[in-house]
N, CA, C and O of each residue as an XYZ file, in Angstrom:
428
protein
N      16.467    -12.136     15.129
C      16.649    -10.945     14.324
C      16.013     -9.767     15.057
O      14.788     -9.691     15.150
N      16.899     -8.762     15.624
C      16.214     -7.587     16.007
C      16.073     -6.789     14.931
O      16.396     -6.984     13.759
N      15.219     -5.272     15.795
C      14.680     -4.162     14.547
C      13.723     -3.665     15.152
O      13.361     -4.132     16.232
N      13.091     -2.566     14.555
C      11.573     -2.153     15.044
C      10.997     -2.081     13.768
O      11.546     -2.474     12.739
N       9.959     -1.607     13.840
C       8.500     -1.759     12.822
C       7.890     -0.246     13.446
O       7.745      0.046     14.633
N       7.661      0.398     12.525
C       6.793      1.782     12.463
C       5.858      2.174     11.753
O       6.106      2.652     10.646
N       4.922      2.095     12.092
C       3.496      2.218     11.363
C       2.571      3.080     12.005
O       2.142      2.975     13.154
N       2.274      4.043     11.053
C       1.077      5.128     11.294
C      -0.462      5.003     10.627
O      -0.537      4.811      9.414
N      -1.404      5.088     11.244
C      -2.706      5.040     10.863
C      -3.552      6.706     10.810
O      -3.564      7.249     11.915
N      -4.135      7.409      9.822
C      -5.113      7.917     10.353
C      -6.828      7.890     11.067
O      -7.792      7.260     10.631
N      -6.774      8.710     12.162
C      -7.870      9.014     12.781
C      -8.704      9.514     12.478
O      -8.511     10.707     12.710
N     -10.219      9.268     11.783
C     -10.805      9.770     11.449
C     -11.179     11.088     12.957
O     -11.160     10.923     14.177
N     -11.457     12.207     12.180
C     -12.334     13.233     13.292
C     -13.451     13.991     12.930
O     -13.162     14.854     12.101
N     -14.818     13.966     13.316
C     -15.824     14.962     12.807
C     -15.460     16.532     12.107
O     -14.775     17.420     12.613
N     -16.145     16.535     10.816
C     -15.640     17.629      9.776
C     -16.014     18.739     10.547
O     -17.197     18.795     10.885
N     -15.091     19.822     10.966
C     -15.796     21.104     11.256
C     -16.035     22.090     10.205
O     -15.424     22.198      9.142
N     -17.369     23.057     10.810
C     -17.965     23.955      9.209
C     -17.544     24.957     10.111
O     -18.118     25.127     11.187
N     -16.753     25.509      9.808
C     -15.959     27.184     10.192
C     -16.239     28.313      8.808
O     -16.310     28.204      7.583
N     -16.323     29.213      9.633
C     -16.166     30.382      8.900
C     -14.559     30.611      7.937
O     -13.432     30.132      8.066
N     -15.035     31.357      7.202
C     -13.046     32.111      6.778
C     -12.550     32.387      8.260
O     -11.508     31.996      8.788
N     -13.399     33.033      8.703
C     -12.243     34.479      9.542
C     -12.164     33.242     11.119
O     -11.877     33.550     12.276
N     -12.466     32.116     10.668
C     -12.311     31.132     11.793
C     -11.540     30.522     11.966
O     -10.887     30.397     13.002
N     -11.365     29.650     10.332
C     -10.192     29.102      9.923
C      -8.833     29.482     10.244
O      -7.807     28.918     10.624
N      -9.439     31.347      9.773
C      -7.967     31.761     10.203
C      -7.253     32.022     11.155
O      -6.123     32.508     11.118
N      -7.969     31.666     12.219
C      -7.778     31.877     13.924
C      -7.328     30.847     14.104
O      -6.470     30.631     14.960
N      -7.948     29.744     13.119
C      -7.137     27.774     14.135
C      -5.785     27.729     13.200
O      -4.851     27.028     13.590
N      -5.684     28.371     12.128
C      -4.096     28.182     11.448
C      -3.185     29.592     12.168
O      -1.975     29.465     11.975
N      -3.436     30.436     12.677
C      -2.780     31.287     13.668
C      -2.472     30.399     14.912
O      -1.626     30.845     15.687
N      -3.016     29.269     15.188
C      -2.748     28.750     16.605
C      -3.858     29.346     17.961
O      -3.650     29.001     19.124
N      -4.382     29.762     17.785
C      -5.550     30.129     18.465
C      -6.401     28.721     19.409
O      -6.892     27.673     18.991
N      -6.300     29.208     20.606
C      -7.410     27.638     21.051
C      -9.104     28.130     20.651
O      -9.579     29.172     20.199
N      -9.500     27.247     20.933
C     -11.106     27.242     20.931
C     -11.399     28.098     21.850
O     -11.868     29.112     21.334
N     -11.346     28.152     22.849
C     -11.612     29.579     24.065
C     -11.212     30.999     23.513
O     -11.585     32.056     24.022
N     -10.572     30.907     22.637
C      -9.848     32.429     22.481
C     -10.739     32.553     20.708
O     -10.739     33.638     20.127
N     -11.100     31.890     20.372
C     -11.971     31.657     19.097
C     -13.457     32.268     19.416
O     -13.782     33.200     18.680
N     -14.453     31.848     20.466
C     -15.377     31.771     20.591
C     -15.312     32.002     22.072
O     -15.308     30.927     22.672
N     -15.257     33.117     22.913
C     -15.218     33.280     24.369
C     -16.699     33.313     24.891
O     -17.069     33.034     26.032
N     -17.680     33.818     23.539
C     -18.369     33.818     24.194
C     -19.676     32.754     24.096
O     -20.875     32.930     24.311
N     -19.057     31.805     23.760
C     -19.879     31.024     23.224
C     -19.429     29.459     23.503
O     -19.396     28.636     22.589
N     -18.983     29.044     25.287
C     -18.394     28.097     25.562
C     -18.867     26.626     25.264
O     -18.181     25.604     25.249
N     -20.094     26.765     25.053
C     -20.698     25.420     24.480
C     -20.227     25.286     23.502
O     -20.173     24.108     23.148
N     -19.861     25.926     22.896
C     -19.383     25.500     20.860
C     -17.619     25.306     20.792
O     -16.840     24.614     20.137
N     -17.510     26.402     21.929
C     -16.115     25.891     21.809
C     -15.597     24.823     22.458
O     -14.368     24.891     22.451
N     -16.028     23.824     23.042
C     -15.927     22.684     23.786
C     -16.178     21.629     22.678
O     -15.950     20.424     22.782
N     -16.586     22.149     21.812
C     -17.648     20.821     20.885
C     -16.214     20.939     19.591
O     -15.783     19.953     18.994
N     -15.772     22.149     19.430
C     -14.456     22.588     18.075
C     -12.871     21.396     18.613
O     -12.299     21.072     19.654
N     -12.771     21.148     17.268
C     -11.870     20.462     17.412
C     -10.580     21.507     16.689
O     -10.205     21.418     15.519
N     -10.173     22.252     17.475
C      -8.521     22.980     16.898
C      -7.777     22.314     16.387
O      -7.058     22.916     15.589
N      -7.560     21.022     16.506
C      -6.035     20.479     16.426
C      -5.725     19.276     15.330
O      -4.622     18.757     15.162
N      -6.890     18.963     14.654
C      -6.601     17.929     13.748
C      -7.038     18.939     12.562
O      -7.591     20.035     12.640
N      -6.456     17.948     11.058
C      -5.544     19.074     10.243
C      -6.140     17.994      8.921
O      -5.987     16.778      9.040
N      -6.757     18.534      7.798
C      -6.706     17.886      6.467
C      -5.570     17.330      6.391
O      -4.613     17.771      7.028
N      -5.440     15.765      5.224
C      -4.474     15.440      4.636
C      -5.034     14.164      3.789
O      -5.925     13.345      4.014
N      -4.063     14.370      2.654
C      -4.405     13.017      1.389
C      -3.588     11.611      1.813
O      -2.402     11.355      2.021
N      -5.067     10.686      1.838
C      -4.366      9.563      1.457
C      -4.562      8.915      0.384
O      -5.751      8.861      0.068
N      -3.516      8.159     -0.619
C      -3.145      8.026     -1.306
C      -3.459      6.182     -1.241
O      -3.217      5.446     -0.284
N      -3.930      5.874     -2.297
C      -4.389      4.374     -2.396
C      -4.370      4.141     -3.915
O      -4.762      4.897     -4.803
N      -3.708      2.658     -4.025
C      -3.711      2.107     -5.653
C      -5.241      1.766     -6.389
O      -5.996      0.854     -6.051
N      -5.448      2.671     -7.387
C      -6.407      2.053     -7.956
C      -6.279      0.617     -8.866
O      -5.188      0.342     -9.366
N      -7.323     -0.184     -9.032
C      -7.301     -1.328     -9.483
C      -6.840     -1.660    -10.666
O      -7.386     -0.958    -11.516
N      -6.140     -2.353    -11.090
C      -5.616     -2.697    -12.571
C      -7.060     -3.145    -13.739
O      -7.668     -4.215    -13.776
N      -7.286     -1.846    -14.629
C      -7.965     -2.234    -15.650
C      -8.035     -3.964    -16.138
O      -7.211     -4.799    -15.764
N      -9.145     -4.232    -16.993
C      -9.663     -5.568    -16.991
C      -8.021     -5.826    -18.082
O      -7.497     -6.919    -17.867
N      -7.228     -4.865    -19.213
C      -6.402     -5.332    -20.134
C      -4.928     -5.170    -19.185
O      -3.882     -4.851    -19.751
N      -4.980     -5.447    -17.583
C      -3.918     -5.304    -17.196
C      -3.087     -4.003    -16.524
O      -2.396     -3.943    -15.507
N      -3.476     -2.907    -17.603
C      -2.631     -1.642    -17.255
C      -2.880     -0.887    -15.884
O      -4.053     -0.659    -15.590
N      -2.131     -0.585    -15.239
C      -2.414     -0.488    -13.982
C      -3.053      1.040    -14.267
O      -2.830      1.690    -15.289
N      -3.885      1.470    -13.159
C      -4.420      2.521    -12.617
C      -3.407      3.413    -12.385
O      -2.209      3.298    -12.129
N      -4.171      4.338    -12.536
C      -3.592      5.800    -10.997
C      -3.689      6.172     -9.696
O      -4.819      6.418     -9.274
N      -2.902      6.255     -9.075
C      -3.678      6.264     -7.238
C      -4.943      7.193     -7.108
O      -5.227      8.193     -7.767
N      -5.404      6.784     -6.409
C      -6.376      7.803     -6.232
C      -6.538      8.302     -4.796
O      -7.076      7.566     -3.969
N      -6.094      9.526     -4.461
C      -5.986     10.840     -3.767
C      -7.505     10.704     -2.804
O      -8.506     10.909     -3.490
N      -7.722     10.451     -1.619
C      -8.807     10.183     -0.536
C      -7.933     11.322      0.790
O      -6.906     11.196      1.457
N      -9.260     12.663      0.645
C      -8.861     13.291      1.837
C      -9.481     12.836      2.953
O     -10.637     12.417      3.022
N      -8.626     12.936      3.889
C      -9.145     12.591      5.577
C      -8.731     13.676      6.435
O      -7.588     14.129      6.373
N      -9.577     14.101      7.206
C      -9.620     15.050      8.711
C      -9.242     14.354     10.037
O      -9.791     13.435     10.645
N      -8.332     14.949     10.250
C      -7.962     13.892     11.975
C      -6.581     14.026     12.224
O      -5.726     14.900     12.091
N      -6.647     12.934     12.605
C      -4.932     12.981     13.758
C      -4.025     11.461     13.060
O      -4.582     10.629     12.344
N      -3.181     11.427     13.304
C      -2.102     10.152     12.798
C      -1.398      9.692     13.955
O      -0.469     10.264     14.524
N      -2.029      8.403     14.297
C      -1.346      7.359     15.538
C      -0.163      6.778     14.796
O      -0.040      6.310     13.664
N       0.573      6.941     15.698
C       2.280      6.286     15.035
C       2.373      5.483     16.148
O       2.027      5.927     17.242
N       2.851      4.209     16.006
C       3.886      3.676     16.621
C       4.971      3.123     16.455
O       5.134      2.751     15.293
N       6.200      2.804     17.474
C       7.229      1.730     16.864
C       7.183      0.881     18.072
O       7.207      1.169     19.268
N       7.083     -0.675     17.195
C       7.165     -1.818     17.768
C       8.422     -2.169     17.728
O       9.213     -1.636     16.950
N       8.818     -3.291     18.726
C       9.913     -4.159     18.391
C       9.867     -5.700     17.934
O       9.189     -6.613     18.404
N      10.819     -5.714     16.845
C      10.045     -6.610     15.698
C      10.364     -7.847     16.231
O      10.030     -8.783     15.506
N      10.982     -8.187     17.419
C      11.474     -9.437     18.139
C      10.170    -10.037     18.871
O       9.663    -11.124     18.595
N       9.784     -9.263     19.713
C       9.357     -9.496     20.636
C       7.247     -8.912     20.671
O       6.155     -9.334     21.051
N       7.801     -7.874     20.064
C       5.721     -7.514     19.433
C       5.610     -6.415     20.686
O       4.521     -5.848     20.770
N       6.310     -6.170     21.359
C       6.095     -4.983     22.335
C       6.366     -3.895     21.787
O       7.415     -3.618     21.205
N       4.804     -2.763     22.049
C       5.206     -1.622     21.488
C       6.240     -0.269     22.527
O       6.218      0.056     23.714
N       7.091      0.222     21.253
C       8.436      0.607     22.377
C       8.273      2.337     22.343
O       9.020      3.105     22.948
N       7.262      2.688     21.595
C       6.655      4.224     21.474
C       5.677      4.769     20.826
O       5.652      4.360     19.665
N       4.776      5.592     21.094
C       3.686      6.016     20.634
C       3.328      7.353     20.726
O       3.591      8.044     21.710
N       2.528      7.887     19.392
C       2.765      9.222     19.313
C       1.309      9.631     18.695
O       1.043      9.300     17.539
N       0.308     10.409     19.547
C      -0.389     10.657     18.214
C      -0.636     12.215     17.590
O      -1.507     12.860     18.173
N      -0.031     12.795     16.597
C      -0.570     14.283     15.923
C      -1.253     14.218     14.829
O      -1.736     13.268     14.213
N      -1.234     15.751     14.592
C      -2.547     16.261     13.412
C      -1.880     15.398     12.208
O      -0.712     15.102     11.956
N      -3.238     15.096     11.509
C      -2.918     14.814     10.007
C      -2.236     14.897      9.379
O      -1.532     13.991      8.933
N      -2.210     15.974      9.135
C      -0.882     16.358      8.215
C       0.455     16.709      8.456
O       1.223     17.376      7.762
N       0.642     16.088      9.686
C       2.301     15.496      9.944
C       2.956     15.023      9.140
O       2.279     14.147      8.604
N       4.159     15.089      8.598
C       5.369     14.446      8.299
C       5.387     13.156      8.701
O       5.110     12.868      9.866
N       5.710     12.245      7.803
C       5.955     10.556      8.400
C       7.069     10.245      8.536
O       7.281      9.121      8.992
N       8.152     11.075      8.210
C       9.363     10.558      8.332
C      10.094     10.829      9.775
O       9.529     10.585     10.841
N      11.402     11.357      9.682
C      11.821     11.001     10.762
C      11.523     11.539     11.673
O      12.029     12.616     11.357
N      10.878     11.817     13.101
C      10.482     12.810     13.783
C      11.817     12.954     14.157
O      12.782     12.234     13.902
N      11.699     14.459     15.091
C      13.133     14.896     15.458
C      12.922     15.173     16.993
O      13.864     15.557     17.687
């Protein structure tokens, strides 16, 4: 039986404490050098490129059965994708972006 298998994980990444008027420089697309020129130690240490996003997990079914509500867990980081091939276990592509990527079809 052929096919592939596609599965994404997030990456955890250290929380950065930015200013407003900082924030608004890394959602403009701004690198870290053009953020902080003058201050190259800090901008070496800034992570630009990984992005909030919710993950979503089943909470446990009460003791009378009724199931829970998911419960909403934010994470900071990046999302490793790959696709395997489901024959053989060799992985046939790999991708990793910000968090809050789209899981569906890349284009």
């Amino acid at each position: 039986m052929g096919g592939q298998i596609v599965d994404a994980t997030l990456v955890a990444a250290p929380k950065q404490r930015n200013t407003d008027a900082e924030k608004a420089a890394i959602k403009e697309g701004k690198t870290a050098a053009e953020i902080w020129p003058d201050e190259p130690a800090r901008a070496a240490q800034k992570d630009v490129d990984a992005r909030w996003t919710l993950k979503f997990g089943k909470g446990r079914p009460a003791a009378n059965g009724k199931p829970q509500i998911d419960i909403a867990i934010p994470s900071f980081g990046y999302k490793s994708s790959i696709s395997i091939c489901r024959a053989f276990g060799f992985i046939r592509k790999g991708k990793v972006t910000d968090g809050a990527k789209f899981d569906g079809r890349a284009a």
